[in-house]
GUTI-361402 format. One record per atom (N, C-alpha, C): residue in three letters; z, x, y. Coordinates in steps of 0.2 Angstrom, whole numbers, padded with zeros to 4 digits, always signed. Atoms other than C-alpha are relative to their C-alpha. Example, Ala and Ser with C-alpha at 12.3 -4.5 7.8 and 13.67 -1.06 7.14 Angstrom:
% GUTI-361402
ALA+0000+0004-0006;ALA+0039+0062-0022;ALA+0000+0004+0006;SER-0001-0004-0006;SER+0036+0068-0005;SER+0003-0004+0005;
//
This chain:
% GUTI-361402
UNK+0006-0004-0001;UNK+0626+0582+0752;UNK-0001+0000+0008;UNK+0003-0003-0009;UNK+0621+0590+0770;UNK-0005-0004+0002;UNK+0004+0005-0003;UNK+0612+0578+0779;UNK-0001+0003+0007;UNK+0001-0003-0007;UNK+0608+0588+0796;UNK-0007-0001+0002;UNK+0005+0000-0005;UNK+0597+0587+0808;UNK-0008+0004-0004;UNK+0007-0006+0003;UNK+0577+0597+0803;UNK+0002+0006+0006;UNK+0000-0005-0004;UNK+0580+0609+0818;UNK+0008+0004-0002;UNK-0006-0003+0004;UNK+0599+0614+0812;UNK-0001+0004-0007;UNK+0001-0003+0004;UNK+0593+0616+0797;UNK-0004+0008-0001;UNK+0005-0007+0001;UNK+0579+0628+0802;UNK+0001+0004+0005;UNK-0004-0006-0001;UNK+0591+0637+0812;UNK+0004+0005-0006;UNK-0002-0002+0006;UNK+0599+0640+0796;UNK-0002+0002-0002;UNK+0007-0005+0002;UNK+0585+0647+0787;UNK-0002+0005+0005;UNK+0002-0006-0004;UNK+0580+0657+0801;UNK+0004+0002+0002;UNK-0005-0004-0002;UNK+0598+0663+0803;UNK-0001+0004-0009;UNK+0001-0003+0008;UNK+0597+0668+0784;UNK-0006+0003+0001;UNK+0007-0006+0000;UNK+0579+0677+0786;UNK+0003+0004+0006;UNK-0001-0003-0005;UNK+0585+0685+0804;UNK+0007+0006-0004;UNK-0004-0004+0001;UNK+0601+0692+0794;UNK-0002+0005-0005;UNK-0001-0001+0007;UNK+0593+0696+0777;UNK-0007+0007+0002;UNK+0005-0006-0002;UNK+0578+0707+0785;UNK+0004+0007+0001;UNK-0004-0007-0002;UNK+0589+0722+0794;UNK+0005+0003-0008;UNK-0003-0005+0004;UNK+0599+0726+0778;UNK-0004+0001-0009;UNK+0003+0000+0005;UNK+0584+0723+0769;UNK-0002+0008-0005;UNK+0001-0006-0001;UNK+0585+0740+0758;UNK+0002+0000-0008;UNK-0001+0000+0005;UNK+0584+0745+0740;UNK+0002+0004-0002;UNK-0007-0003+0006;UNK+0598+0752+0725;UNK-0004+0005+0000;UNK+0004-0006+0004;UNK+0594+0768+0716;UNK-0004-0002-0004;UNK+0007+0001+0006;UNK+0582+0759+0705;UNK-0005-0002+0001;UNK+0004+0001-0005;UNK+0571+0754+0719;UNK+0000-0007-0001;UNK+0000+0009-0001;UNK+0575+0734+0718;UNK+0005-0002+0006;UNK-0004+0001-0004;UNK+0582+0725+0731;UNK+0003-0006-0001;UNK-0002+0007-0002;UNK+0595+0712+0735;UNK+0002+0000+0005;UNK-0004+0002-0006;UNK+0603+0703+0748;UNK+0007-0005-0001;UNK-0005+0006+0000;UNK+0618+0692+0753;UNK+0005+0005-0006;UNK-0005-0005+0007;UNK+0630+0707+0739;UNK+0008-0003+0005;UNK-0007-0001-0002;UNK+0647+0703+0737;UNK+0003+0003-0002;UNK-0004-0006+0002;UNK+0662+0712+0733;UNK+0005-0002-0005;UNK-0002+0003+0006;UNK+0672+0710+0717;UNK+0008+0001+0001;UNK-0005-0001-0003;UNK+0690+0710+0722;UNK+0005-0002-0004;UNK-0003+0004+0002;UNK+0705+0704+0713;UNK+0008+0002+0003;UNK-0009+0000+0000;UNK+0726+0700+0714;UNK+0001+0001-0007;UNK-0003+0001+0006;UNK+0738+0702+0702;UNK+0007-0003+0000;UNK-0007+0004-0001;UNK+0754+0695+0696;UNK+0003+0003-0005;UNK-0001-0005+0006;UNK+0765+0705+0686;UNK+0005-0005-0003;UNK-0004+0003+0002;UNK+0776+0699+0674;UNK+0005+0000+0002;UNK-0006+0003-0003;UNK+0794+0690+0676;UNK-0002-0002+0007;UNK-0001+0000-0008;UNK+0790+0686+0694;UNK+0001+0003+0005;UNK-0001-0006-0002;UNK+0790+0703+0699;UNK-0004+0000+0006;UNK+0004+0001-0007;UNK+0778+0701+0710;UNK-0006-0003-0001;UNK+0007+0004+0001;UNK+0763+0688+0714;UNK-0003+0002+0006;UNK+0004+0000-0003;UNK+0751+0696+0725;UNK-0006-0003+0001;UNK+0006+0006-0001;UNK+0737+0683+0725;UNK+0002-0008+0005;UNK+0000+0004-0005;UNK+0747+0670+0734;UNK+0000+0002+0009;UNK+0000-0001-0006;UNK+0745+0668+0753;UNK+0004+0003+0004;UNK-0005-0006-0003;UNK+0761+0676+0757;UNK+0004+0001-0006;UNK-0003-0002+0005;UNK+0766+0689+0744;UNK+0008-0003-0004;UNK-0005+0002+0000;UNK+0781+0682+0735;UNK+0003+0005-0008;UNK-0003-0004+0007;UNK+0793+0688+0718;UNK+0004+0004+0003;UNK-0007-0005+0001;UNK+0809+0698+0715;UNK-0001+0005+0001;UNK+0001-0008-0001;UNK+0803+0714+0717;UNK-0001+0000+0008;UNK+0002+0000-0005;UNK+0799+0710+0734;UNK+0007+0004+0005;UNK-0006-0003-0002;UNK+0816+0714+0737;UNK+0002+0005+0000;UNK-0001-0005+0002;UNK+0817+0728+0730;UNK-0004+0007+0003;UNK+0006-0004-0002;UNK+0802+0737+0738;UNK-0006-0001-0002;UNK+0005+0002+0005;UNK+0789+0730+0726;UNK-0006-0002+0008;UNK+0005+0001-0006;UNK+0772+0729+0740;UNK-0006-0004-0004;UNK+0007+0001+0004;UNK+0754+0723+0735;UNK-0003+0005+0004;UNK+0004-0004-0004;UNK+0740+0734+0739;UNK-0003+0000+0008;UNK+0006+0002-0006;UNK+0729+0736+0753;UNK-0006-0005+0000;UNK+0007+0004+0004;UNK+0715+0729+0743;UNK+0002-0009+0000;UNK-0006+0007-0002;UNK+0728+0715+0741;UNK-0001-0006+0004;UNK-0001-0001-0007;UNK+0730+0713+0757;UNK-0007-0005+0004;UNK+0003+0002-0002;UNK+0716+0711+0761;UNK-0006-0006-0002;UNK+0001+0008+0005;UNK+0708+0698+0748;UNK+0003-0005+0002;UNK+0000+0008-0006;UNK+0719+0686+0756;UNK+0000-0001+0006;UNK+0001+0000-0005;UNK+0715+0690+0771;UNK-0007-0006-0001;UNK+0005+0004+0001;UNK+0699+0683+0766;UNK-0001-0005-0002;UNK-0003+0006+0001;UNK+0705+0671+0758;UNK+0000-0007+0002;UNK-0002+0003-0003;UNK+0712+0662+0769;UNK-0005-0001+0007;UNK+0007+0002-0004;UNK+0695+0662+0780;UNK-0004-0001-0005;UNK+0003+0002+0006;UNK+0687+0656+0763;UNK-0006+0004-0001;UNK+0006-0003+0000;UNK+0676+0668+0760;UNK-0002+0005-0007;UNK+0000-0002+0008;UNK+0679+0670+0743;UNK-0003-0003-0006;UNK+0002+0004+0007;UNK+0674+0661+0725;UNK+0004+0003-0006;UNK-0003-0001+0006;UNK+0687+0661+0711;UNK-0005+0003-0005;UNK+0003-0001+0003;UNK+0680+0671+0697;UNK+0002-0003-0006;UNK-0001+0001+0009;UNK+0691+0670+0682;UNK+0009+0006+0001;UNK-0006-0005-0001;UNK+0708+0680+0678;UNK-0001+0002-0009;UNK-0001-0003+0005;UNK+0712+0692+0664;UNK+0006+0005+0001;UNK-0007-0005+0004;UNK+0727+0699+0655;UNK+0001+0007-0003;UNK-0002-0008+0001;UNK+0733+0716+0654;UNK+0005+0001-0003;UNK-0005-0001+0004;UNK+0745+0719+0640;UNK+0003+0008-0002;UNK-0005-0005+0002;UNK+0757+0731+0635;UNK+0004+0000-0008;UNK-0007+0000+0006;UNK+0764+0733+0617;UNK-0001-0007-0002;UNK+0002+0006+0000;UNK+0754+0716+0614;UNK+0004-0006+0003;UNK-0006+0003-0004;UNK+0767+0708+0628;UNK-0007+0002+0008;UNK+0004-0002-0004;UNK+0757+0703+0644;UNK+0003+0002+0006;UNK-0006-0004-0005;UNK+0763+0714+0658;UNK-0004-0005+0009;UNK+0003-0001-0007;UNK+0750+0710+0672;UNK-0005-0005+0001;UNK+0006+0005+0000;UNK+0738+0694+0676;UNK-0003-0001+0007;UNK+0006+0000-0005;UNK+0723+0698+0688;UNK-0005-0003+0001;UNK+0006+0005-0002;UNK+0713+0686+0697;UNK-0007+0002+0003;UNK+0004-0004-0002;UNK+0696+0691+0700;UNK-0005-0006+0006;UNK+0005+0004-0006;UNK+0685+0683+0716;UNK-0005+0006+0001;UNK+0004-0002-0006;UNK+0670+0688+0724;UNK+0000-0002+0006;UNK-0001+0001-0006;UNK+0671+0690+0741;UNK-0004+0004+0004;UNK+0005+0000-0004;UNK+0658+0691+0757;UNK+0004+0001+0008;UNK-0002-0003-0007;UNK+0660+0698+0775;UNK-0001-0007+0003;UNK+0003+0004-0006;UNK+0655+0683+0784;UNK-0002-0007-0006;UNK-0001+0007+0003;UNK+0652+0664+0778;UNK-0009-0003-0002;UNK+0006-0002+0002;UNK+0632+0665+0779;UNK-0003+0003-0006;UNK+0002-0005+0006;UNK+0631+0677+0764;UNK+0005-0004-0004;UNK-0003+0004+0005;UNK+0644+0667+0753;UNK-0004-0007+0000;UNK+0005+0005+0001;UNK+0634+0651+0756;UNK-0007+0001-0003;UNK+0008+0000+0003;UNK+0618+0656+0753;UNK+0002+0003-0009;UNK-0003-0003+0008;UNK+0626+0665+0734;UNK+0002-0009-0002;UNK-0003+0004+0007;UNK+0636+0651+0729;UNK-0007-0008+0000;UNK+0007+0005-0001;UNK+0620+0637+0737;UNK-0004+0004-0005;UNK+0003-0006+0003;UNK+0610+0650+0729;UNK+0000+0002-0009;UNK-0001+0001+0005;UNK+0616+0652+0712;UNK-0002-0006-0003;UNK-0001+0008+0004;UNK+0620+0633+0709;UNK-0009-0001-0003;UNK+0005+0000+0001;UNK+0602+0633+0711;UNK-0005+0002-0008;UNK+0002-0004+0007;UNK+0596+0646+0698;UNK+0004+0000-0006;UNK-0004+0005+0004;UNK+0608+0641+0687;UNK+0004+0007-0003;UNK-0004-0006+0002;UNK+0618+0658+0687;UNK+0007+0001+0001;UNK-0007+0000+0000;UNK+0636+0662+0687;UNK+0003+0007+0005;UNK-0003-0008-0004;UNK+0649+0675+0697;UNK+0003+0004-0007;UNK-0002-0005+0005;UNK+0652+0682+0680;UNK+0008-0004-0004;UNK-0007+0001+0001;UNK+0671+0681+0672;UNK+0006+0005+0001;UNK-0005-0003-0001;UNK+0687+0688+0675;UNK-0001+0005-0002;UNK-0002-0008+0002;UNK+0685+0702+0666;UNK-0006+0003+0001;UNK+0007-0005-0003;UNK+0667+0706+0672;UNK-0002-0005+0005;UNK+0003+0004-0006;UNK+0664+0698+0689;UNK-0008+0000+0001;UNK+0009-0002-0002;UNK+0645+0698+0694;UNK+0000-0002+0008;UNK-0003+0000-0007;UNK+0647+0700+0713;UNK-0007+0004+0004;UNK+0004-0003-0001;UNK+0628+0704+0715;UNK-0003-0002+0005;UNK+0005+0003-0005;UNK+0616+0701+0728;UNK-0007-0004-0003;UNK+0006+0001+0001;UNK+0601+0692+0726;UNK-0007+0004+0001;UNK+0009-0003-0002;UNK+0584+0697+0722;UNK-0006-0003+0002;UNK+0006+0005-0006;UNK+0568+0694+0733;UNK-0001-0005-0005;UNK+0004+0004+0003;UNK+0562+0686+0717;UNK+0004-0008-0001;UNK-0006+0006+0000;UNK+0578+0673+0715;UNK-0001-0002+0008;UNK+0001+0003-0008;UNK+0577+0672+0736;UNK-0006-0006-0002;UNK+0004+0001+0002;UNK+0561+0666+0732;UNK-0001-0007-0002;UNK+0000+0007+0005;UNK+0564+0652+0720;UNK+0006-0006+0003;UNK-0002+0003-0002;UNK+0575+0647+0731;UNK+0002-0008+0005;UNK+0001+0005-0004;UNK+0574+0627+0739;UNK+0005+0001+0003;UNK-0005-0001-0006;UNK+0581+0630+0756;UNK-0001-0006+0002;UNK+0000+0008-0001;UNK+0578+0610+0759;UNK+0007-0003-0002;UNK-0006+0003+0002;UNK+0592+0609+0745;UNK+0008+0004+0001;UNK-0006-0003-0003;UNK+0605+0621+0754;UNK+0005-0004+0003;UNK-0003+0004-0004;UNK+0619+0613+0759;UNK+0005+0007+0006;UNK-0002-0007-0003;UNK+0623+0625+0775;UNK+0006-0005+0004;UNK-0007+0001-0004;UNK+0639+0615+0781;UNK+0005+0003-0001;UNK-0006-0006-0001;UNK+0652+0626+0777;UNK-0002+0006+0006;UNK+0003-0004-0004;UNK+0643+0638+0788;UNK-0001-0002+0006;UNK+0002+0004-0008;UNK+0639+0625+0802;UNK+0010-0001+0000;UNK-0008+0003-0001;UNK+0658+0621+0800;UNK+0003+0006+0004;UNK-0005-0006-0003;UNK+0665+0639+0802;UNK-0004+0004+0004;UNK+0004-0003-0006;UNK+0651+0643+0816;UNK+0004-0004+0006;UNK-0003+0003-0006;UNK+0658+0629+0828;UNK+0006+0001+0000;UNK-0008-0002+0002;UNK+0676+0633+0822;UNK+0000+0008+0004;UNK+0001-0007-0002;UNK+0671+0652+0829;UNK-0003+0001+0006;UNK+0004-0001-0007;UNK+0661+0646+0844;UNK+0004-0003+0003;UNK-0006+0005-0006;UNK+0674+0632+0852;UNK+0004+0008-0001;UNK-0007-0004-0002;UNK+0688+0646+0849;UNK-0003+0004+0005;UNK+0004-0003-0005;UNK+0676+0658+0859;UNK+0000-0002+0006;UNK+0003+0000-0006;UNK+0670+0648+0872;UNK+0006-0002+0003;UNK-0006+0003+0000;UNK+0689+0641+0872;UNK+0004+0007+0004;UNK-0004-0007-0002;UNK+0696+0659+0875;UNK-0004+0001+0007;UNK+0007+0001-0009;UNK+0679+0662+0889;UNK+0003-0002+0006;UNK-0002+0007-0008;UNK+0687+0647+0901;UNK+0008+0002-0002;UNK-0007-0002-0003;UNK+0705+0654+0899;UNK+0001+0005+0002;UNK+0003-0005-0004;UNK+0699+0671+0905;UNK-0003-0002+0006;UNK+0005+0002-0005;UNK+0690+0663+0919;UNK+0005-0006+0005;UNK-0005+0001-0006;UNK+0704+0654+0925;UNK+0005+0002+0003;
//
């Protein structure tokens, strides 16, 4: 468990109220959420035709001209900056023969809105759904709310801020010399 300092913390909380205000803004049924992710998935076709879900696309068809998408593409892109959460996978059949198995994640622009969901969830005791119906929704004021932000654990977010800040101030001082 996250053991930080009181002032880290409650930059973290006030980085999470400073984010969540500006997109603070309501669906067409006049309710609001925050922190919304996006419901994204890979697939894998039969015989090893193609696995578009590992970090570098592999399978036989690759050779052939077999691609992933864009959407693809770009799921491990995020991926690979962790800013996803495994949903669940489901099977897409043909002729009772399975042709196609898609992995489904939810995935977040930024590592502050994945933290606060999956801390956030654990809390309320809610799920991302399953593979064949992801739930990749934001939270409502009323779940914000019931939120203990004492028992948030923000270090993955404190990890991938100074991972983002040294590279930064790292690049800064090789421009400057």
């Amino acid at each position: 468990f996250f053991q930080a300092e009181d002032g880290i913390r409650d930059h973290c909380v006030t980085g999470v109220q400073t984010c969540a205000l500006p997109i603070l803004k309501p669906d067409k049924d006049g309710n609001f959420s925050l922190f919304q992710g996006s419901g994204q998935h890979c697939s894998k076709k039969a015989t090893s035709y193609t696995n578009c879900c590992s970090q570098n696309p592999k399978g036989w068809g690759k050779e052939i001209g077999a691609k992933c998408s864009k959407d693809e593409n770009l799921l491990a892109e995020r991926r690979a900056r962790n800013l996803c959460v495994y949903v669940g996978k489901e099977k897409v059949k043909s002729l009772g023969v399975t042709t196609v198995v898609k992995h489904h994640f939810c995935c977040w622009g930024n590592m502050l809105d994945k933290v606060v969901q999956v801390q956030g969830r654990k809390q309320l005791g809610t799920n991302f759904g399953s593979g064949g119906s992801p739930n990749c929704l934001g939270l409502t004021l009323e779940e914000i709310q019931r939120i203990d932000w004492e028992q948030v654990d923000f270090t993955e977010f404190i990890e991938d801020f100074k991972l983002k800040f040294f590279r930064s101030e790292e690049h800064t001082s090789e421009l400057q010399s």
